[in-house]
ROMARFI-305427 format. One record per atom (N, C-alpha, C): residue in one letter; x, y, z; residue number from 1; atom name. Coordinates in steps of 0.1 Angstrom, whole numbers, plus 5000, padded with zeros to 4 digits. Layout:
<nodes>
<node type="a" u="X" v="Y" w="Z" seq="NUM" atom="CA"/>
...
</nodes>
This chain:
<nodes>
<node type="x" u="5123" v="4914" w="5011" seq="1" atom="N"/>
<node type="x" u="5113" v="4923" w="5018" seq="1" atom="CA"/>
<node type="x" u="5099" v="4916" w="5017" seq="1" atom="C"/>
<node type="x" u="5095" v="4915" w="5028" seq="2" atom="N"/>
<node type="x" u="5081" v="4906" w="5030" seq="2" atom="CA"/>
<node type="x" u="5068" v="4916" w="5031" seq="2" atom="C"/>
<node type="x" u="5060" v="4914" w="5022" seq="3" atom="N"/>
<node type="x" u="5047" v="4926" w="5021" seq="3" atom="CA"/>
<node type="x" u="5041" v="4923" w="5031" seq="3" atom="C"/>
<node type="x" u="5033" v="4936" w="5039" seq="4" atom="N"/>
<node type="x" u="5028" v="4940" w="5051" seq="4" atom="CA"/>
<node type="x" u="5013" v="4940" w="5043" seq="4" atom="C"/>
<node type="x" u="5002" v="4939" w="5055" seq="5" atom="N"/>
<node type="x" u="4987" v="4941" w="5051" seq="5" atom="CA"/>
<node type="x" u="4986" v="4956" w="5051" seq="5" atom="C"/>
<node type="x" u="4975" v="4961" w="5043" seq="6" atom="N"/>
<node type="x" u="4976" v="4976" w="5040" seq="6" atom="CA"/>
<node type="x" u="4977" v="4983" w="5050" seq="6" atom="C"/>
<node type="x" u="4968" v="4978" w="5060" seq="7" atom="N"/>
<node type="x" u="4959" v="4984" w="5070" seq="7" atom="CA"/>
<node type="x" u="4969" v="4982" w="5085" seq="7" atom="C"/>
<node type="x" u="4978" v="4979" w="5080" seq="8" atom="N"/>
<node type="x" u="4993" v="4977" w="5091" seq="8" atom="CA"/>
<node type="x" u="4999" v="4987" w="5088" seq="8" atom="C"/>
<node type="x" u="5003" v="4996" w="5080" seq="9" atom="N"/>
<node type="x" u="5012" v="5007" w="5075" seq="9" atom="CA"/>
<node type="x" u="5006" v="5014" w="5084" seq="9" atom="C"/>
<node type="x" u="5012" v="5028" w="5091" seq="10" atom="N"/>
<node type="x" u="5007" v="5037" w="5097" seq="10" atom="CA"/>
<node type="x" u="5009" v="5049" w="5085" seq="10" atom="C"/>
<node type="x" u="4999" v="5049" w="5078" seq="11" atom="N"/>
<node type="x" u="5001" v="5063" w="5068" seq="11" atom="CA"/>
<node type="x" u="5003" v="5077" w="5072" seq="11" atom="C"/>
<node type="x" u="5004" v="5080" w="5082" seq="12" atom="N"/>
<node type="x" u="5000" v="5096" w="5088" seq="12" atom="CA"/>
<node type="x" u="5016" v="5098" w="5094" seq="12" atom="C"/>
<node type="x" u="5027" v="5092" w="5094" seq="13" atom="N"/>
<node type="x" u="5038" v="5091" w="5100" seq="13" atom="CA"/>
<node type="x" u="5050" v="5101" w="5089" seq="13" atom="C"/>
<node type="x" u="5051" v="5097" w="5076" seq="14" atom="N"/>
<node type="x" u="5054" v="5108" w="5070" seq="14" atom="CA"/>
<node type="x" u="5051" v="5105" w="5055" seq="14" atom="C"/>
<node type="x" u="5052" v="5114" w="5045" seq="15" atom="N"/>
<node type="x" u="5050" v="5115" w="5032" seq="15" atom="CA"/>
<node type="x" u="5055" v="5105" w="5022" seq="15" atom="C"/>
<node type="x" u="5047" v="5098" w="5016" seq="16" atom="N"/>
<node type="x" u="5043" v="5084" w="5011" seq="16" atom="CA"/>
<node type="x" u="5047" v="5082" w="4996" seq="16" atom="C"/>
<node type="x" u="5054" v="5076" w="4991" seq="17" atom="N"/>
<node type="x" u="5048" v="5075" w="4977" seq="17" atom="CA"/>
<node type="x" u="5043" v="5062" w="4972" seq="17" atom="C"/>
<node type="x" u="5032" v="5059" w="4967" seq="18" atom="N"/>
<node type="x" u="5023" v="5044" w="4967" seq="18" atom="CA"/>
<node type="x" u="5030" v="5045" w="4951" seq="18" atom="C"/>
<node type="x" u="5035" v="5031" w="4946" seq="19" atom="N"/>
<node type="x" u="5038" v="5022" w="4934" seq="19" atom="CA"/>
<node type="x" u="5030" v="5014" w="4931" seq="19" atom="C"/>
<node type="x" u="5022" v="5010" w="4923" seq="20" atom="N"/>
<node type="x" u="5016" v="5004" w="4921" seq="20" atom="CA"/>
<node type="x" u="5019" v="4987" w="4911" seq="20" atom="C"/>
<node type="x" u="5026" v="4983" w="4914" seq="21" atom="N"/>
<node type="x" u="5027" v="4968" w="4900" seq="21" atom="CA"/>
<node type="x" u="5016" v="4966" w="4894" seq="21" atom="C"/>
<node type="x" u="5021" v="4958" w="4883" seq="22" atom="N"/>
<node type="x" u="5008" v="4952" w="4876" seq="22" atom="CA"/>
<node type="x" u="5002" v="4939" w="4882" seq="22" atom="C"/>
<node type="x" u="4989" v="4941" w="4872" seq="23" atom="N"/>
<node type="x" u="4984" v="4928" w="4882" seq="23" atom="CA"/>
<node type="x" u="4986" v="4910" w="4878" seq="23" atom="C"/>
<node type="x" u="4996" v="4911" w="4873" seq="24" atom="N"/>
<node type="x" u="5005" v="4900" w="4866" seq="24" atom="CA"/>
<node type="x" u="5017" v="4896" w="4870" seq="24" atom="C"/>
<node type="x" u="5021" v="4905" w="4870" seq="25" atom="N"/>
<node type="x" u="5042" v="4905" w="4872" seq="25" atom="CA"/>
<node type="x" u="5042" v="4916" w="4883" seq="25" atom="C"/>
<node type="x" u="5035" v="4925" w="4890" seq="26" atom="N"/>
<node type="x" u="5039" v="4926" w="4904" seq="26" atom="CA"/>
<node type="x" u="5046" v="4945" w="4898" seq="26" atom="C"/>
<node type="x" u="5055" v="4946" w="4910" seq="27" atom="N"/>
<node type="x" u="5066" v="4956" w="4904" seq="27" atom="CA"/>
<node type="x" u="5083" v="4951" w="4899" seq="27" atom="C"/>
<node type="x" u="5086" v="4958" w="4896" seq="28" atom="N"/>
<node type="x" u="5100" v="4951" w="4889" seq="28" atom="CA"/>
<node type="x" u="5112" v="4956" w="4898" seq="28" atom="C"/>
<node type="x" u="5125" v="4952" w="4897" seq="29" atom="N"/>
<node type="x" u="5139" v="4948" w="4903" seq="29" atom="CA"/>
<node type="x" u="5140" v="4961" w="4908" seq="29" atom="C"/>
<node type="x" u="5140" v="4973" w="4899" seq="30" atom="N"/>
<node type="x" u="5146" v="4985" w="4900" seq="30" atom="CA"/>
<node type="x" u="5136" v="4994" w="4907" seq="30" atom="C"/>
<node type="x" u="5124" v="4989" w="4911" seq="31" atom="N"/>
<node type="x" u="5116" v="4998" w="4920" seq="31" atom="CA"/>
<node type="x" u="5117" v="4989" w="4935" seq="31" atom="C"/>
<node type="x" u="5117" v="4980" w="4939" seq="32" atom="N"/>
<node type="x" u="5118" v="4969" w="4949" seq="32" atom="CA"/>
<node type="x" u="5132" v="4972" w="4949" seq="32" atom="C"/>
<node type="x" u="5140" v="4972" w="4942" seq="33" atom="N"/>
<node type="x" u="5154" v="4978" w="4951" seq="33" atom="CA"/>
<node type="x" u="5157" v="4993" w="4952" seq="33" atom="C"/>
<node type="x" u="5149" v="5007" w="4951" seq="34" atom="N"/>
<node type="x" u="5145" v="5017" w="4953" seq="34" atom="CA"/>
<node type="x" u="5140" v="5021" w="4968" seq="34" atom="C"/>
<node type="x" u="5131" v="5008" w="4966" seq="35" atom="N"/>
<node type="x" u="5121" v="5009" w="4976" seq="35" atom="CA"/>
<node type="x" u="5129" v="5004" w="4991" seq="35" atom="C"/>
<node type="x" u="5134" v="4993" w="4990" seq="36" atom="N"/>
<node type="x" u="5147" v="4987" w="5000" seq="36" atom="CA"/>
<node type="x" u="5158" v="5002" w="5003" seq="36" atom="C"/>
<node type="x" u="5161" v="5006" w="4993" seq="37" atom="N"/>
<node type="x" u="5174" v="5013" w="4996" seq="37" atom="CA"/>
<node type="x" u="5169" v="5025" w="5002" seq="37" atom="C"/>
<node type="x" u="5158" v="5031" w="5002" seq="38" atom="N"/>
<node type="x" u="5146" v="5041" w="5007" seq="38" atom="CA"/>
<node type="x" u="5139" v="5038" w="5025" seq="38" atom="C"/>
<node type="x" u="5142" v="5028" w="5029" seq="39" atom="N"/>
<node type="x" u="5135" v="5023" w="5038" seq="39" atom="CA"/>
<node type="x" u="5117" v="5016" w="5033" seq="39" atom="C"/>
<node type="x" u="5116" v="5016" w="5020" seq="40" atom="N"/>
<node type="x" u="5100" v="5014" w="5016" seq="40" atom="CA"/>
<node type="x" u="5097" v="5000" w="5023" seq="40" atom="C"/>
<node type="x" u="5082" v="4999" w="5021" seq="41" atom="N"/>
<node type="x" u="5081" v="4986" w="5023" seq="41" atom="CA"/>
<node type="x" u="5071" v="4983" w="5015" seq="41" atom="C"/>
<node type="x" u="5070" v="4966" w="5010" seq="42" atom="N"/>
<node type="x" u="5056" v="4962" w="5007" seq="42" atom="CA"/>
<node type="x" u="5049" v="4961" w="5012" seq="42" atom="C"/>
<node type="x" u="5035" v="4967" w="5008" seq="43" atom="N"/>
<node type="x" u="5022" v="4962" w="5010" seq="43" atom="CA"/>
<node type="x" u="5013" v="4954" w="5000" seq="43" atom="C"/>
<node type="x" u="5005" v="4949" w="5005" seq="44" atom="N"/>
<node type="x" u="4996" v="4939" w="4996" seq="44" atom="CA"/>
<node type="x" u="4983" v="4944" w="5006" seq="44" atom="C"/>
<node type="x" u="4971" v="4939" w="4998" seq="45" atom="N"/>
<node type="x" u="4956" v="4941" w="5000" seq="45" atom="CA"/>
<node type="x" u="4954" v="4928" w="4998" seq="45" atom="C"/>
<node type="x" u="4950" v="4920" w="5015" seq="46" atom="N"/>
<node type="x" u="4947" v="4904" w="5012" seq="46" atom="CA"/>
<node type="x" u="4934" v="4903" w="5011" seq="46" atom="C"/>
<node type="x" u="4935" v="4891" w="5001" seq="47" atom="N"/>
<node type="x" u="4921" v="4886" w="4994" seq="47" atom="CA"/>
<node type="x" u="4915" v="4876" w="4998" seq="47" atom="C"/>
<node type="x" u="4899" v="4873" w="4995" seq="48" atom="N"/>
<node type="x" u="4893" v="4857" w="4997" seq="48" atom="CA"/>
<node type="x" u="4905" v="4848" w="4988" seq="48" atom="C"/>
<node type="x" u="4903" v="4840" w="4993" seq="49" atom="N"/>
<node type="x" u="4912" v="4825" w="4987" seq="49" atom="CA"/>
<node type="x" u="4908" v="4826" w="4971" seq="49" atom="C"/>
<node type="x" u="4894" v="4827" w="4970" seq="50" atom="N"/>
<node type="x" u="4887" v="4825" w="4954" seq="50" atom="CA"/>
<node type="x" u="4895" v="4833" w="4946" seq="50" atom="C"/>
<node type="x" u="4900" v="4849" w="4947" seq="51" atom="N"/>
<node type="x" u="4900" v="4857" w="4941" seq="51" atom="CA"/>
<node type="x" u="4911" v="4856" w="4940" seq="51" atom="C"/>
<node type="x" u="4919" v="4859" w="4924" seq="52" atom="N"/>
<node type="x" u="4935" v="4855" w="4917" seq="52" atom="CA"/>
<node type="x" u="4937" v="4867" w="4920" seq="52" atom="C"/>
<node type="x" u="4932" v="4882" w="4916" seq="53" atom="N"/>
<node type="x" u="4941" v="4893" w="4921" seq="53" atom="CA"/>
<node type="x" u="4926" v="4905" w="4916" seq="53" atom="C"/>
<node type="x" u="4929" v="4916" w="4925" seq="54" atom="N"/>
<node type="x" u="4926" v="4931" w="4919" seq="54" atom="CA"/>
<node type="x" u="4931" v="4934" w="4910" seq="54" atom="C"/>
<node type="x" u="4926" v="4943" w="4905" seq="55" atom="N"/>
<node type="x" u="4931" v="4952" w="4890" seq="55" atom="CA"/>
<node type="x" u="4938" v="4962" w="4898" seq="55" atom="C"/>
<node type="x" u="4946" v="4968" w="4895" seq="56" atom="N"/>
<node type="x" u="4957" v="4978" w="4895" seq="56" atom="CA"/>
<node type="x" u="4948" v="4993" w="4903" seq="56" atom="C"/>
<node type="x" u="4937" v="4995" w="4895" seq="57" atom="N"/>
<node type="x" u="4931" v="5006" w="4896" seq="57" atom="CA"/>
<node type="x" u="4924" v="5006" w="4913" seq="57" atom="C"/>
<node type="x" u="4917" v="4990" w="4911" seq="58" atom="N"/>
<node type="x" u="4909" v="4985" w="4927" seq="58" atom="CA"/>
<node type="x" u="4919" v="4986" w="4936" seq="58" atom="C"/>
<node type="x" u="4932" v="4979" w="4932" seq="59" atom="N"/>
<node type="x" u="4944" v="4981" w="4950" seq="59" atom="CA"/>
<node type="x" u="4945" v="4997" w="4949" seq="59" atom="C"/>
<node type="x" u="4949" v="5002" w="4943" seq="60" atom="N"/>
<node type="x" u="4950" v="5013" w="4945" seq="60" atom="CA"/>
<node type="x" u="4940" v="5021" w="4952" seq="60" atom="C"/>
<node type="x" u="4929" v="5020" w="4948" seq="61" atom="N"/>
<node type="x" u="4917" v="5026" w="4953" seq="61" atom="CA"/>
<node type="x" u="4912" v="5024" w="4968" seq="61" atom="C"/>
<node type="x" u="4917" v="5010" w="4971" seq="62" atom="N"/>
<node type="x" u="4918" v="5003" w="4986" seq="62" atom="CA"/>
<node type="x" u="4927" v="5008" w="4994" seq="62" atom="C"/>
<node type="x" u="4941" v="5012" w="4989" seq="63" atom="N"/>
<node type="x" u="4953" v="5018" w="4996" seq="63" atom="CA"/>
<node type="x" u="4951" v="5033" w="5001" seq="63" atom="C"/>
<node type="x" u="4946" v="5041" w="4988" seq="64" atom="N"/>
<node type="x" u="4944" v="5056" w="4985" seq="64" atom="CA"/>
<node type="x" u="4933" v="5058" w="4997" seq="64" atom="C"/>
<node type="x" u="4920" v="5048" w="5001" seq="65" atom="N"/>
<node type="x" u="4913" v="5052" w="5007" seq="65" atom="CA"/>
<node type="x" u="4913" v="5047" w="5023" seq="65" atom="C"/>
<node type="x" u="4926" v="5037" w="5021" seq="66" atom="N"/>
<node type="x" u="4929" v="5031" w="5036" seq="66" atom="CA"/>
<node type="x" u="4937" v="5048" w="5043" seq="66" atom="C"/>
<node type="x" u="4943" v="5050" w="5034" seq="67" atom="N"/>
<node type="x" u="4952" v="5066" w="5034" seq="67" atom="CA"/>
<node type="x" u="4946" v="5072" w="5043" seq="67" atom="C"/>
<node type="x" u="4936" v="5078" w="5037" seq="68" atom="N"/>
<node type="x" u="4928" v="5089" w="5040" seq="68" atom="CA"/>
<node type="x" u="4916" v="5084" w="5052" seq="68" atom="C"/>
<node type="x" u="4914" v="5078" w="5055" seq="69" atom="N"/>
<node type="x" u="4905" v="5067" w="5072" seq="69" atom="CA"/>
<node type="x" u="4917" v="5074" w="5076" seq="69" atom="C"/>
<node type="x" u="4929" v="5066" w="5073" seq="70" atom="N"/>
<node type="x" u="4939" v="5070" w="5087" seq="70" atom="CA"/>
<node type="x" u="4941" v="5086" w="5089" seq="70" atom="C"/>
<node type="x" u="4944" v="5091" w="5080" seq="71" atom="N"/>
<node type="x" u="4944" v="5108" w="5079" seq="71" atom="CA"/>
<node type="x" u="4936" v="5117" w="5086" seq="71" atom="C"/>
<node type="x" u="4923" v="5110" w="5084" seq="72" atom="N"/>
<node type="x" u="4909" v="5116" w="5084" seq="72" atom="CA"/>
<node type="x" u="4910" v="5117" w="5101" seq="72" atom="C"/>
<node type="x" u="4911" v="5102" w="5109" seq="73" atom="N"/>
<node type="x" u="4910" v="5098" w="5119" seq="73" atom="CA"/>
<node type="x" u="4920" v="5104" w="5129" seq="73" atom="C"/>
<node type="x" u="4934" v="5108" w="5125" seq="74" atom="N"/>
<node type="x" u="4938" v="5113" w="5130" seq="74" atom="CA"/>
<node type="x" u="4936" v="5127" w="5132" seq="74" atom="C"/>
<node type="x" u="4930" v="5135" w="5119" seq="75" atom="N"/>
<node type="x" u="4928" v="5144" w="5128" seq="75" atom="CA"/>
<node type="x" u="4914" v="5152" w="5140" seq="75" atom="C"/>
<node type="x" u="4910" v="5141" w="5136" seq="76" atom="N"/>
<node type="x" u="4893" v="5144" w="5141" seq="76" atom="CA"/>
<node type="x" u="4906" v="5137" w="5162" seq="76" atom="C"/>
<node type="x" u="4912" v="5127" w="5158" seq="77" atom="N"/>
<node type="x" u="4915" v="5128" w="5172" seq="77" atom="CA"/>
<node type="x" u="4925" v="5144" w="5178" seq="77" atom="C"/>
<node type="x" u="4929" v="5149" w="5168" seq="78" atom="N"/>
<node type="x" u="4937" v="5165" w="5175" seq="78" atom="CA"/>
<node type="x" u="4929" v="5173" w="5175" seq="78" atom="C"/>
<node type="x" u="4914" v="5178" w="5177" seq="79" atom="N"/>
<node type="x" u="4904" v="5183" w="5176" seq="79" atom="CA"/>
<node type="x" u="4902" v="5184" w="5194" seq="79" atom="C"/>
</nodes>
């Protein structure tokens, strides 16, 4: 399963659950084959070249709030 950029997911399509890995070792076998057998997919939050990785709390915070832009936006367009 090849991770998508965050901001490529369409979040507003249906009910989500975000997993988060660590920021070392990623997520493990039995959530990545959950996630496969689920239809899930990876996402990743791409970085400058300089930067080895986010903290756990930052992707998340970047996901949580990519979420909610798209949520927000959709509904200001059914208005």
């Amino acid at each position: 399963m090849q991770p998508i950029e965050h901001y490529q997911v369409d979040w507003t399509l249906t009910p989500s659950v975000l997993v988060i890995g660590g920021e070392a070792s990623g997520l493990g076998a039995t959530i990545k084959k959950i996630a496969y057998e689920n239809s899930g997919q990876m996402v990743h939050v791409p970085m400058a070249r300089k930067i080895d990785s986010l903290s756990a709390a930052m992707a998340g915070t970047v996901l949580i709030y990519e979420t909610y832009r798209q949520v927000m936006c959709a509904a200001k367009r059914r208005e």
